[in-house]
C-alpha positions as CSV (number, residue, x, y, z in Angstrom):
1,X,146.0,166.0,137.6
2,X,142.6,167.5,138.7
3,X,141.9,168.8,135.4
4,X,142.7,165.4,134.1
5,X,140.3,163.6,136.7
6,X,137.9,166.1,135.9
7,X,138.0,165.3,132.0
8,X,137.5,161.7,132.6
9,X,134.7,162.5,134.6
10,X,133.1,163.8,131.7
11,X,133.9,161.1,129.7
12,X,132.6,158.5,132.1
13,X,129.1,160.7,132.0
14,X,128.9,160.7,128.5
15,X,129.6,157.0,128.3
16,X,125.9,156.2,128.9
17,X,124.6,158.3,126.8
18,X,126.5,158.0,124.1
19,X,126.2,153.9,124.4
20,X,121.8,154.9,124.8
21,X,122.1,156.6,121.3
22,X,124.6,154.6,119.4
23,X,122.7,153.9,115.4
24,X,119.8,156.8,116.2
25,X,119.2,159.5,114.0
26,X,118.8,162.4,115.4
27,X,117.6,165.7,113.0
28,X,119.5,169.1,114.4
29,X,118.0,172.6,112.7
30,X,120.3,175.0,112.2
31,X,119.6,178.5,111.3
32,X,118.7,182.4,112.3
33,X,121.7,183.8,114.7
34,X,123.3,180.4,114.8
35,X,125.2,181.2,110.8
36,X,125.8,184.4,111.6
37,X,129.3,184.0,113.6
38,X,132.2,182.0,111.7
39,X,133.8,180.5,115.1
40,X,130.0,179.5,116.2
41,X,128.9,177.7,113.0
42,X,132.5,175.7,113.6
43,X,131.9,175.1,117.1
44,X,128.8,173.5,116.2
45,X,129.3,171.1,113.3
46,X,132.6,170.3,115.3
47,X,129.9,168.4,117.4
48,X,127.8,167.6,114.3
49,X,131.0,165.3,113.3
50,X,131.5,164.4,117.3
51,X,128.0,163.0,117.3
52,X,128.6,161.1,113.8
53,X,132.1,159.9,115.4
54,X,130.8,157.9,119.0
55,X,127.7,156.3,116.9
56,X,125.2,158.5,116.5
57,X,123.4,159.7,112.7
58,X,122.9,163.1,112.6
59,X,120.8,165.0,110.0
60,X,121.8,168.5,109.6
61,X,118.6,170.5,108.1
62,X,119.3,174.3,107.5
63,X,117.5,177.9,106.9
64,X,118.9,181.0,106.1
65,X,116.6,184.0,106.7
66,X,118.7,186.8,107.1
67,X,121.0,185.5,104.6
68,X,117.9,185.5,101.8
69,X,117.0,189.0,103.2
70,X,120.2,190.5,102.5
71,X,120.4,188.9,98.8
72,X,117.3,190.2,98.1
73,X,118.3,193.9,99.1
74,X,121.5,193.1,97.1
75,X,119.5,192.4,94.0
76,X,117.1,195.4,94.8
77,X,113.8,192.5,95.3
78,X,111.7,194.4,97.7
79,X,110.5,191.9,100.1
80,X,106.5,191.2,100.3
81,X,104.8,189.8,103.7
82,X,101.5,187.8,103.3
83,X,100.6,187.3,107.2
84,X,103.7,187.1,108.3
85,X,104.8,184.9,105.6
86,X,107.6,186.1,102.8
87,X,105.9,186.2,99.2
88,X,107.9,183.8,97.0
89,X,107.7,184.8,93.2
90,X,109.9,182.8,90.5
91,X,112.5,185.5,90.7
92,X,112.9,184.7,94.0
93,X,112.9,181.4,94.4
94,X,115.4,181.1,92.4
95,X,117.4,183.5,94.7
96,X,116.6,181.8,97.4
97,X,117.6,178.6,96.0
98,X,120.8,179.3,95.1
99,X,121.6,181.0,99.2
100,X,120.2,178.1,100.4
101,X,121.4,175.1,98.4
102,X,124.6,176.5,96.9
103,X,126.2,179.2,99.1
104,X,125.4,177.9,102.6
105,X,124.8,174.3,101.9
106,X,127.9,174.4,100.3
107,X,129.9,176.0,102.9
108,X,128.7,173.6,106.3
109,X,129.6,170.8,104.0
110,X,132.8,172.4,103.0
111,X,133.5,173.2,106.8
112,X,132.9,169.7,107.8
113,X,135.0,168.1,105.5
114,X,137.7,170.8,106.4
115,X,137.5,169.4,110.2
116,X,137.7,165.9,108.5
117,X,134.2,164.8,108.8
118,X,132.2,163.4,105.9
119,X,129.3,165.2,104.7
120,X,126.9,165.4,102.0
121,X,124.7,168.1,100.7
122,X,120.8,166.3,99.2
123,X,119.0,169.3,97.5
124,X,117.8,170.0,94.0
125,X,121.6,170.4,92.8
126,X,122.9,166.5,93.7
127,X,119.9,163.8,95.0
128,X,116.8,165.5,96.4
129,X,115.2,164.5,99.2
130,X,112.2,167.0,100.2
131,X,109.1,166.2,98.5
132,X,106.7,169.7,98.9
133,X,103.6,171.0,97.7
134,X,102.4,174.6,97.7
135,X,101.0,176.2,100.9
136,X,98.1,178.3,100.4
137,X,96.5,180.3,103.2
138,X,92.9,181.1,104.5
139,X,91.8,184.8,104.4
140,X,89.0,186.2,106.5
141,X,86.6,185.7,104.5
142,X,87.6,181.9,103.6
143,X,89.3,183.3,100.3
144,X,92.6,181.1,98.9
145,X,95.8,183.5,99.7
146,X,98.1,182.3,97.5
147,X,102.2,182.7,98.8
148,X,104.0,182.2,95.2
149,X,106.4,179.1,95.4
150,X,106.1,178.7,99.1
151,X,105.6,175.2,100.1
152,X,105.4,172.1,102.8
153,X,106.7,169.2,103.0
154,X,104.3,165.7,101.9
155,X,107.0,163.9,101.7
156,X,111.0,162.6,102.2
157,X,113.2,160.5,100.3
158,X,113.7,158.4,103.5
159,X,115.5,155.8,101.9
160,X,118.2,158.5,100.5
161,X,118.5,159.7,104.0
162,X,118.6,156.4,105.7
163,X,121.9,155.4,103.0
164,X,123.5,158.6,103.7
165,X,123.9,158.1,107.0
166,X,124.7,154.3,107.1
167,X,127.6,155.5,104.7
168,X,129.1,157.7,107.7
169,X,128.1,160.6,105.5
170,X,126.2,163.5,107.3
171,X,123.3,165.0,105.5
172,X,123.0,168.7,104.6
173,X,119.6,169.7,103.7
174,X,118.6,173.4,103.2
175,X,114.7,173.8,103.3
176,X,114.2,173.9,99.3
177,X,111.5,171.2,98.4
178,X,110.6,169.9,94.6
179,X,107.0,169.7,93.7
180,X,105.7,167.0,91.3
181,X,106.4,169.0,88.7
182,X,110.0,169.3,89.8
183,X,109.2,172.9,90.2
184,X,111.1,174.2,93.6
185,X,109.3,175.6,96.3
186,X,110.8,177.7,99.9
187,X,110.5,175.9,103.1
188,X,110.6,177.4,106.3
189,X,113.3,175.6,108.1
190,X,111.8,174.4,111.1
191,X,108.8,172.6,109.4
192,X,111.1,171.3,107.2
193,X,113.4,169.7,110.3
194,X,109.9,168.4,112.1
195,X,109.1,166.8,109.0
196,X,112.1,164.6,108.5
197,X,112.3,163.6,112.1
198,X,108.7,163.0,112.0
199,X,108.9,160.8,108.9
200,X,111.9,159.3,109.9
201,X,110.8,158.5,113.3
202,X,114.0,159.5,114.4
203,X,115.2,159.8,118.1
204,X,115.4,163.5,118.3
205,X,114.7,166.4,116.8
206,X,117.1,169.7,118.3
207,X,115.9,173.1,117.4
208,X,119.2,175.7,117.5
209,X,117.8,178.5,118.5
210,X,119.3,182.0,120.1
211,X,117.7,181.7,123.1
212,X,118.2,179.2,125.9
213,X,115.2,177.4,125.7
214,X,111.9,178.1,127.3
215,X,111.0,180.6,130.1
216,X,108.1,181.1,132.3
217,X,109.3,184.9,132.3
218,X,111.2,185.9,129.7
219,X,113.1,188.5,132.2
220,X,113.8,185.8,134.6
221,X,116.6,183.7,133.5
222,X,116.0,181.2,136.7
223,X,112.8,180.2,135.1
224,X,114.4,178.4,131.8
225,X,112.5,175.0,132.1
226,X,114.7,172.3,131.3
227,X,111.8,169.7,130.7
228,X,108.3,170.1,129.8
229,X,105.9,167.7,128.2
230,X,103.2,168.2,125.6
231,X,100.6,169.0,127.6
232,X,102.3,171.8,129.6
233,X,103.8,173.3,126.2
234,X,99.9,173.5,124.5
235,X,99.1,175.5,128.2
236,X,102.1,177.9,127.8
237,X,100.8,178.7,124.6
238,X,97.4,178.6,125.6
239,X,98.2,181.5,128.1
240,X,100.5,183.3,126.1
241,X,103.7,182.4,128.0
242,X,105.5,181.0,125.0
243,X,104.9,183.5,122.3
244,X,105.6,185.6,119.4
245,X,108.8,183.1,117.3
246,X,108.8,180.3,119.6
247,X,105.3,179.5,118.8
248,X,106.0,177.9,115.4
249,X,109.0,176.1,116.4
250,X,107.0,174.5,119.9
251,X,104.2,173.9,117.2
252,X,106.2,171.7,114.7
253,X,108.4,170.4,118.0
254,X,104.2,169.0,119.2
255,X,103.9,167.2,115.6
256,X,106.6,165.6,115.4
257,X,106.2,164.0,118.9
258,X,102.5,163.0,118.1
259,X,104.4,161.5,115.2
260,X,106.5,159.6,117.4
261,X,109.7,161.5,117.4
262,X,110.9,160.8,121.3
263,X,112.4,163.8,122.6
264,X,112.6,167.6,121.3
265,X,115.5,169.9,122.2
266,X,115.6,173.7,121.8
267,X,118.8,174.7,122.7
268,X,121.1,178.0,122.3
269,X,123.1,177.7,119.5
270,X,125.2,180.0,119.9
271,X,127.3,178.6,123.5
272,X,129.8,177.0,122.5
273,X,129.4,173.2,122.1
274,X,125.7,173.4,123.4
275,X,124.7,170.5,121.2
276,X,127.4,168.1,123.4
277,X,126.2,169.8,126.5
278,X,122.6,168.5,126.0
279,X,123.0,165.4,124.3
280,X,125.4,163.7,126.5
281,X,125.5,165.0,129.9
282,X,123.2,164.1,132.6
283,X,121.3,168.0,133.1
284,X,121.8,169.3,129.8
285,X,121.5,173.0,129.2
286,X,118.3,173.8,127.2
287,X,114.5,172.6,127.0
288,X,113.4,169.1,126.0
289,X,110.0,168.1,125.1
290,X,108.7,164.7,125.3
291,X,105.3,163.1,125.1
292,X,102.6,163.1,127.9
293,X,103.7,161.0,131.0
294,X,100.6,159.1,130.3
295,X,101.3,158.7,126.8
């Protein structure tokens, strides 16, 4: 009976919550560590069809790094770094492509429907949705460095998105974008997730990511910070606190808020239902990021 009592409890917290978010989108990146396990990528879009069920419209946008990496060593494409940024050429686009939008597209939708929730992949191979142009960079000496058929994201096909959802069907999206050309171009995942919440004004934009959210000290798991706003996140950065992988993903996380997306989560994918344990509880378990209190 306590074990009951204490399941209702949880119920009764969640209540509120789920009632506050009933109709919002909310955009949840999944990618790195987080498709690695089997048992954690189920766990996860388990609450993916959980959020869908009480009300909520979640958009499901997706990398695939390590996936890419290891088809590339498969097919004996020696991998090229521009600043830190993987070298796209038209070979391997089109490898990257077909990880992305066929094999693990195809599998969380495949997964989904397996735990009877509806789902959709929107890429290049059914209805696109991610409008992109190339991304060039700025060497030292103000000289164009071009990346190959690396992109970012202009544009959405918000109205795509928007029927999707209304239809019950979740939306898959792997970070592949069409140029105006038609001509694909590779995405890095966490741009691509800011820029659909931020075009979509949605409610919420979750980073999965395999840590537990933001530390003051990385060796000092007491110092997770469960809520920061912008301000505090540009002086962490500032002064080096947040650093080396998080930096890109705080970065896109401040966009989208100055774009009006409410709240940012980064959250550890891998603990098991971590996406419930945020949303719908009153502490959650990871790091949000909301606007400035005076904004």
């Amino acid at each position: 009976m306590d074990d009951a009592t204490q399941k209702a409890g949880v119920l009764i917290e969640a209540l509120g919550w789920i009632r506050q978010f009933r109709d919002k989108h909310v955009v949840i990146k999944l990618g790195g560590s987080a498709l690695e396990n089997d048992e954690t990528v189920r766990n996860l879009l388990t609450d993916v069809i959980f959020m869908g069920a009480v009300g909520m419209r979640p958009i499901l946008v997706h990398g695939g790094g390590k996936a890419i990496s290891q088809a590339m060593q498969d097919a004996g494409i020696e991998p090229r770094f521009v600043q830190g940024r993987r070298y796209t050429d038209q070979q391997t686009i089109e490898l990257v492509s077909e990880v992305l939008a066929k094999e693990i597209c195809g599998s969380l939708v495949a997964e989904m429907r397996k735990q009877a929730g509806h789902a959709m992949g929107l890429s290049y191979l059914s209805q696109n949705c991610l409008i992109g142009e190339k991304l060039t960079l700025t060497g030292e000496g103000g000289e164009e460095i071009d990346l190959g058929r690396v992109g970012r994201i202009v544009d959405i096909d918000a109205d795509l998105i928007r029927r999707t959802c209304e239809a019950g069907i979740i939306p898959v999206i792997p970070s592949i974008a069409l140029d105006s050309a038609g001509d694909k171009l590779n995405v890095n995942a966490d741009t691509a997730a800011a820029a659909v919440a931020r075009l979509l004004n949605v409610e919420k934009l979750i980073f999965l990511s395999d840590v537990p959210g933001i530390f003051l000290d990385q060796h000092n798991p007491e110092t997770l910070q469960n809520h920061l706003d912008v301000n505090r996140c540009r002086q962490l950065i500032a002064d080096g606190t947040i650093a080396t992988g998080m930096v890109p993903k705080v970065d896109a996380a401040l966009e989208a808020i100055a774009a009006g997306v409410r709240k940012v989560h980064i959250v550890d994918g891998r603990k098991s239902h971590s996406l419930l344990l945020e949303i719908y509880s009153d502490h959650g378990i990871g790091t949000e990021i909301v606007p400035p209190a005076s904004a």
